[in-house]
N, C-alpha and C positions, 0 to 999 in steps of 0.2 A: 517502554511499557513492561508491567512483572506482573507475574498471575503468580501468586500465591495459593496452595490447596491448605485446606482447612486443618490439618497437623502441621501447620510450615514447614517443612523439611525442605521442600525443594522450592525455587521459583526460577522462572525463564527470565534471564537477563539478554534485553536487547544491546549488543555491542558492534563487534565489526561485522557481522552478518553473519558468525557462527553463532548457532545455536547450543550456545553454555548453559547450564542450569548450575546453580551453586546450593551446594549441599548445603544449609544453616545450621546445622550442627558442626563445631566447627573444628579445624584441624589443632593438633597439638600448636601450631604455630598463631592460631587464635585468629586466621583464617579460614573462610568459607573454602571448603571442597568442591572442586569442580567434577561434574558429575555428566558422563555424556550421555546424551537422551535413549540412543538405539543398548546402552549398558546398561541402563538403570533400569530395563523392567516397566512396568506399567506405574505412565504417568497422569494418575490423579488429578491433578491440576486441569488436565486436561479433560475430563472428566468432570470436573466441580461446573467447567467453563460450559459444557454441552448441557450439564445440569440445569444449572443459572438458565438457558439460554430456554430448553425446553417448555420450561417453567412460565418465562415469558411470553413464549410464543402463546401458550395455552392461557395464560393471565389477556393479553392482547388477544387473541378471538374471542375471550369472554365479552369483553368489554365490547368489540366491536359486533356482536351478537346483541347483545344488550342496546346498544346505539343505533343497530337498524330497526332494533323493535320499538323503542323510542322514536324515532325518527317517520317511521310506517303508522304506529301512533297516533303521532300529531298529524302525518298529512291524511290519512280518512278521519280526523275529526275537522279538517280547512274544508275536507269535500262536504262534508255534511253540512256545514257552516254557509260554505255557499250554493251549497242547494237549497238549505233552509232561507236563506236570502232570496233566492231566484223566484222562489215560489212566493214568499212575502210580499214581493215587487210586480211577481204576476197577480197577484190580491190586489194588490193597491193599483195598481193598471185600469185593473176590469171594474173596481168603484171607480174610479176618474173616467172611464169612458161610458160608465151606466151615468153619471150625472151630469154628462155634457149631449 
């Protein structure tokens, strides 16, 4: 997995279990620069990632705000539905037993 921040400069390369980041600007030798994490100063990427994520979060409550209002919605118009049923049925009852 590589996270990339939105200038490229750096990404997390998943390898033997250290945590390398390679510089993408590249070395005289046309090599990526290996860049240690606790060296380099504030990592962006990491940063883009809490971004992205925040983001989400707050997009996903929307939505699920929105889905229970919807949802809450539709079921007090089923109770209305069938209340207006219930009472239709007590109408039709009370004529069936006023003409027997």
């Amino acid at each position: 997995m590589s996270y990339i921040c939105l200038s490229g400069v750096k990404r997390f390369k998943r390898g033997s279990g250290k945590k390398n980041f390679t510089n993408l600007s590249k070395s005289p030798h046309g090599h990526g620069k290996k860049v240690h994490p606790k060296k380099s100063g504030h990592d962006s990427s990491r940063d883009l990632s809490v971004l992205v994520l925040i983001r989400t979060i707050r997009r996903l409550t929307k939505e699920k705000v929105q889905m229970a209002s919807e949802v809450s919605s539709m079921l007090r118009n089923q109770v209305a539905e069938r209340a207006s049923a219930k009472e239709e049925a007590s109408i039709l009852q009370a004529e069936l037993d006023s003409r027997t």
